[in-house]
C-alpha positions as CSV (number, residue, x, y, z in Angstrom):
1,X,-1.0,-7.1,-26.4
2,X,-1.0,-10.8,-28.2
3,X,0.2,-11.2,-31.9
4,X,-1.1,-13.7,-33.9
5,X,0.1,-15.2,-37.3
6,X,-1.9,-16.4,-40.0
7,X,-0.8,-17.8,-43.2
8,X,-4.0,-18.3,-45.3
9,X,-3.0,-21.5,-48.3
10,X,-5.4,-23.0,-50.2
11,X,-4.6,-25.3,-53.7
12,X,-7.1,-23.7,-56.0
13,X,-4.6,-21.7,-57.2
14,X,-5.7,-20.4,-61.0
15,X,-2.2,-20.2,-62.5
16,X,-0.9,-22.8,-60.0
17,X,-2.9,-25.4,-59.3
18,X,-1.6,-27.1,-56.0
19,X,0.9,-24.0,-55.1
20,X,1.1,-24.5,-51.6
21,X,2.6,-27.9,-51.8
22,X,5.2,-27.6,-54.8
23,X,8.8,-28.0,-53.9
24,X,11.6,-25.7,-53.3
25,X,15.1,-27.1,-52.8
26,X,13.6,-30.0,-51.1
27,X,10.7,-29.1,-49.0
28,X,6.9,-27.8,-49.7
29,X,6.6,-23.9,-50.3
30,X,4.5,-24.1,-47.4
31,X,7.0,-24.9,-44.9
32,X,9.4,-22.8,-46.4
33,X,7.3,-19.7,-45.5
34,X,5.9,-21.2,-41.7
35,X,9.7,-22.0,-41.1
36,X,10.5,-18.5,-42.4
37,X,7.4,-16.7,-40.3
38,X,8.1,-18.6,-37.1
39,X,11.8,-17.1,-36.7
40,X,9.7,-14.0,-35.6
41,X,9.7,-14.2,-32.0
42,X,6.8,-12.3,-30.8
43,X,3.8,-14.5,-31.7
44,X,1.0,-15.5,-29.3
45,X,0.3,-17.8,-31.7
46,X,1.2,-18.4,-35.5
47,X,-0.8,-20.9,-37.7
48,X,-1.5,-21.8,-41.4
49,X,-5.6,-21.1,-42.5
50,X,-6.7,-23.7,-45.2
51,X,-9.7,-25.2,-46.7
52,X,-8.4,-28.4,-48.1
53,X,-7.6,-31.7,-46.5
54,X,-3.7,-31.9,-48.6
55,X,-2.8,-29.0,-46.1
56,X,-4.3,-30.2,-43.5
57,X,-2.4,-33.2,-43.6
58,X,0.9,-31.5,-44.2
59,X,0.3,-29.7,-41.0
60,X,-0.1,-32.3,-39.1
61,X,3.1,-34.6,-40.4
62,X,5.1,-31.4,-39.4
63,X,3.7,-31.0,-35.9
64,X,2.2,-27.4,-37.5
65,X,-0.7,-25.3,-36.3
66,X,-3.6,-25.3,-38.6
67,X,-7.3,-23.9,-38.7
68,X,-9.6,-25.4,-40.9
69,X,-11.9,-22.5,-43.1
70,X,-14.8,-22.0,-45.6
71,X,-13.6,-23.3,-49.1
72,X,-15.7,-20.2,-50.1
73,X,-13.0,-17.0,-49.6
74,X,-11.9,-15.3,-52.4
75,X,-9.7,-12.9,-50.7
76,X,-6.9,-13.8,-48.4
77,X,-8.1,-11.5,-45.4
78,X,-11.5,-13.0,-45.4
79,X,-10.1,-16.3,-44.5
80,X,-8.3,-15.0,-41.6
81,X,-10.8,-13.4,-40.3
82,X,-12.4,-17.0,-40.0
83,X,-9.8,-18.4,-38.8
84,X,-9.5,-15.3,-36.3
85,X,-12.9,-15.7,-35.2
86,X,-12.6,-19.9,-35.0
87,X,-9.3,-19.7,-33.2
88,X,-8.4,-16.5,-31.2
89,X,-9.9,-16.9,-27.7
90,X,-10.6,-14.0,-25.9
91,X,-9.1,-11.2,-28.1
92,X,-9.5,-7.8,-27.7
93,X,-10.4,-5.1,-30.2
94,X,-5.9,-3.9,-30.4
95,X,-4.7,-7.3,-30.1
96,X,-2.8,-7.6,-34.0
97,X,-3.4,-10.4,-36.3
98,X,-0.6,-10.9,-39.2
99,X,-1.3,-12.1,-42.7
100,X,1.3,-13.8,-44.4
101,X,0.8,-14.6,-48.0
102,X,1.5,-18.3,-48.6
103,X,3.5,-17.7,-51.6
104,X,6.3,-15.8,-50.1
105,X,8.8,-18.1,-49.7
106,X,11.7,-15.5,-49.4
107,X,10.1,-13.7,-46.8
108,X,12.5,-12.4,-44.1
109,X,11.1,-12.5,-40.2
110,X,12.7,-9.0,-39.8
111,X,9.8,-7.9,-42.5
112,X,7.5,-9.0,-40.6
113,X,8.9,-7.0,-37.6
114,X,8.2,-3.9,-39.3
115,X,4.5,-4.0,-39.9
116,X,4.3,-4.8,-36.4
117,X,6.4,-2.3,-35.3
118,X,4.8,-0.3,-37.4
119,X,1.3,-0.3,-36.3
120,X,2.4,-0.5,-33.0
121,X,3.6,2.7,-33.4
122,X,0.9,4.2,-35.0
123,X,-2.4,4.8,-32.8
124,X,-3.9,6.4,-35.9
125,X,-3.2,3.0,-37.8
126,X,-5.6,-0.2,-37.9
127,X,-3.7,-1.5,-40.3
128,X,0.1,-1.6,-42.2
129,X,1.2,-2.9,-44.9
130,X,4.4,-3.7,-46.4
131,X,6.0,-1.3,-48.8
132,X,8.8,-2.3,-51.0
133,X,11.2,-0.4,-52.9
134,X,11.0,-0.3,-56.5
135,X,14.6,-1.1,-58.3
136,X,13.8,-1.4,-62.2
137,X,11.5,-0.1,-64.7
138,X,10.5,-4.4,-65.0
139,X,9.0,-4.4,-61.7
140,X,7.7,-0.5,-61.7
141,X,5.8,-1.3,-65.3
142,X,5.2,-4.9,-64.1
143,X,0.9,-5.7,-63.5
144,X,1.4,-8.2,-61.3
145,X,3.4,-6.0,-59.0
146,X,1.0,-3.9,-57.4
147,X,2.1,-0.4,-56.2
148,X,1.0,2.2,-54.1
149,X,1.4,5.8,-53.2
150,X,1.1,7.2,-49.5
151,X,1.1,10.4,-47.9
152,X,3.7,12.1,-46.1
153,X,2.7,11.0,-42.6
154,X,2.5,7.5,-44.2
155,X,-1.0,6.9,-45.1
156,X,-1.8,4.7,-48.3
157,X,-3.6,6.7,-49.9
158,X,-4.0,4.6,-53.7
159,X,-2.9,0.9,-55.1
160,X,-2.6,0.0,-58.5
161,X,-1.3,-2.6,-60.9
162,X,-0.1,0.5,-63.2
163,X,3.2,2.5,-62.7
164,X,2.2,5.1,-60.0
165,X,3.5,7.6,-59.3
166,X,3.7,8.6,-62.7
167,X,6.7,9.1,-64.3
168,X,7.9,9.3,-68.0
169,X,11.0,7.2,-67.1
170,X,11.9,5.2,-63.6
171,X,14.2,6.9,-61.2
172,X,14.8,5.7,-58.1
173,X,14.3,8.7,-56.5
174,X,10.3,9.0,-57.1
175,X,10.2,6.3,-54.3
176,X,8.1,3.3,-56.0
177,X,7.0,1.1,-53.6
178,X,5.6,-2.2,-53.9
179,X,3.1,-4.2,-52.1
180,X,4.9,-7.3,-50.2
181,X,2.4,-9.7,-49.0
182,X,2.3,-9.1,-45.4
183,X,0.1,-7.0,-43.4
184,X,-0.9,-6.4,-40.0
185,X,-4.2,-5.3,-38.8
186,X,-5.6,-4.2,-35.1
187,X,-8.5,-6.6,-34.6
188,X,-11.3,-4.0,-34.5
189,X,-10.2,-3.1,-38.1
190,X,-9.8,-6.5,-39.2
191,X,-13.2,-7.1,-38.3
192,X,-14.4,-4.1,-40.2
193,X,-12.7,-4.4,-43.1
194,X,-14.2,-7.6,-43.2
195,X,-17.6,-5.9,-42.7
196,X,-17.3,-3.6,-45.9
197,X,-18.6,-4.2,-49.0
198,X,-15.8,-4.8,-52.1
199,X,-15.2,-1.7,-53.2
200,X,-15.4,0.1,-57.1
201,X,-11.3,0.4,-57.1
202,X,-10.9,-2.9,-55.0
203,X,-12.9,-4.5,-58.3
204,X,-11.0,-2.4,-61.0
205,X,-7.4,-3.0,-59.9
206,X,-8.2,-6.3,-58.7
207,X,-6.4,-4.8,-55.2
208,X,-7.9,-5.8,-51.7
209,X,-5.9,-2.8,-50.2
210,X,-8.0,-0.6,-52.0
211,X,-11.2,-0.9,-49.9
212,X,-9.3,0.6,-47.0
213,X,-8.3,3.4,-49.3
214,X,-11.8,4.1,-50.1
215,X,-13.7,3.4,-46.9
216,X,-11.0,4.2,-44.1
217,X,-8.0,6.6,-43.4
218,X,-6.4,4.1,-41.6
219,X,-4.0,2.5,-43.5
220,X,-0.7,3.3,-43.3
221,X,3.1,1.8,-44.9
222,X,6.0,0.2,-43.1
223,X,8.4,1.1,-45.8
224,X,11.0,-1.2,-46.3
225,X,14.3,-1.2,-48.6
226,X,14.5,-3.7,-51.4
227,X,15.8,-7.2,-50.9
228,X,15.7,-10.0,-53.3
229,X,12.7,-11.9,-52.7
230,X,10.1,-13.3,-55.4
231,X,6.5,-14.1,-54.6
232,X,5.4,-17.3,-56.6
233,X,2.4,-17.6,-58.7
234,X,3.3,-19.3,-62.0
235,X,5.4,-22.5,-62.8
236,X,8.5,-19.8,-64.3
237,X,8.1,-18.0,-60.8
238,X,8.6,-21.4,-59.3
239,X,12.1,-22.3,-61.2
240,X,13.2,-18.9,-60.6
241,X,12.9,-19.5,-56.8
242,X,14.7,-22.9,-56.8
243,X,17.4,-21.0,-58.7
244,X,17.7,-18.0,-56.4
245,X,16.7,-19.2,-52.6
246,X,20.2,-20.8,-51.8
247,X,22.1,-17.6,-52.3
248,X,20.1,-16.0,-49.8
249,X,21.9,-16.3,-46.7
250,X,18.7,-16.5,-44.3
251,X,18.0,-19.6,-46.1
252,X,21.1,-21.4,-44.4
253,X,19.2,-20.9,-41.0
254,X,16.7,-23.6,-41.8
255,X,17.0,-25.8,-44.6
């Protein structure tokens, strides 16, 4: 079975403009999260998707592997797909492809381990997501944080930017769990999800994940316990990061 990484970056970034490239104790966000991603020692292959030339270039002054996509995706899984279908050669329909959200500079290779292990696991899974636990009402009533509920056995069964599962005050012990902004997919669902049309919830919660909910049952969580690590998509989300990054002690294995 072959394992390939993708971390989609582009620098049309709404609230960002440029986010890929903006520094963090020293070095590009970029590299932060390829340097991060590539202490994962299971890939076939792992490489950074983009549509614009800055990227590009980076990639190439750091000896990186790049594939060039469509400036047209909106969502982060249709640009993998591309880059999938542009730079996979002969891959078969269980072979896993890894998405790995560009603006995760805190991300820990052991995370990424787990949706792996995850959906390896799983032969009712084509795809897993990362599931975070909730610590504080800030990040359980939080929009930008989006949550999700599962089954039992696992499967996701609902993602929202609201504070689900309902309760009337946080406690710990509902078992909140965030979205973290890696997932893994089985190539034959990767390719179908693709394939769908955007779903009504997909649209309303402004959620990807939510297509799977609605089309598929295959969609399951890799629960993981909480660790300090903040996703970047504003300028205040940026400082925050250059404060915090040094006291996390995977940091000293690269920088």
């Amino acid at each position: 079975m072959k394992i390939y990484g993708f971390i989609p970056a582009r620098m049309a970034s709404t609230r960002l403009p440029g986010k890929p490239l903006k520094y963090i104790q020293g070095k590009p966000m970029l590299e932060h999260v390829y340097e991060r991603a590539s202490f994962y020692k299971h890939w076939t292959k792992l490489s950074i998707a983009t549509c614009d030339q800055e990227i590009k270039d980076f990639c190439i002054s750091k000896n990186y592997n790049y594939v060039m996509t469509s400036k047209k995706h909106k969502e982060c899984t249709d640009r993998v797909y591309e880059a999938v279908k542009r730079d996979c050669k002969k891959i078969k329909a269980n072979d896993l492809i890894v998405c790995i959200q560009g603006d995760e500079p805190m991300l820990h290779p052991n995370m990424i381990k787990a949706v792996v292990d995850s959906l390896k696991k799983n032969k009712k899974a084509g795809m897993t997501i990362l599931g975070m636990n909730i610590i504080s009402n800030s990040q359980f009533e939080n929009p930008n944080i989006v949550k999700i509920v599962n089954s039992p056995e696992g499967e996701v069964l609902y993602c929202s930017r609201s504070p689900i599962p309902y309760s009337k005050k946080f406690n710990k012990k509902i078992g909140a769990k965030r979205i973290y902004a890696i997932f893994a997919f089985r190539y034959y669902f990767l390719k179908k999800y693709n394939q769908l049309n955007l779903s009504k919830l997909e649209k309303i919660e402004s959620c990807g994940q939510n297509r799977a909910c609605e089309y598929t049952k295959e969609m399951y969580v890799a629960p993981y316990k909480y660790v300090p690590s903040f996703s970047v998509d504003t300028n205040s989300d940026l400082k925050l990061v250059n404060r915090v990054i040094l006291k996390d002690p995977f940091t000293r294995k690269y920088l």
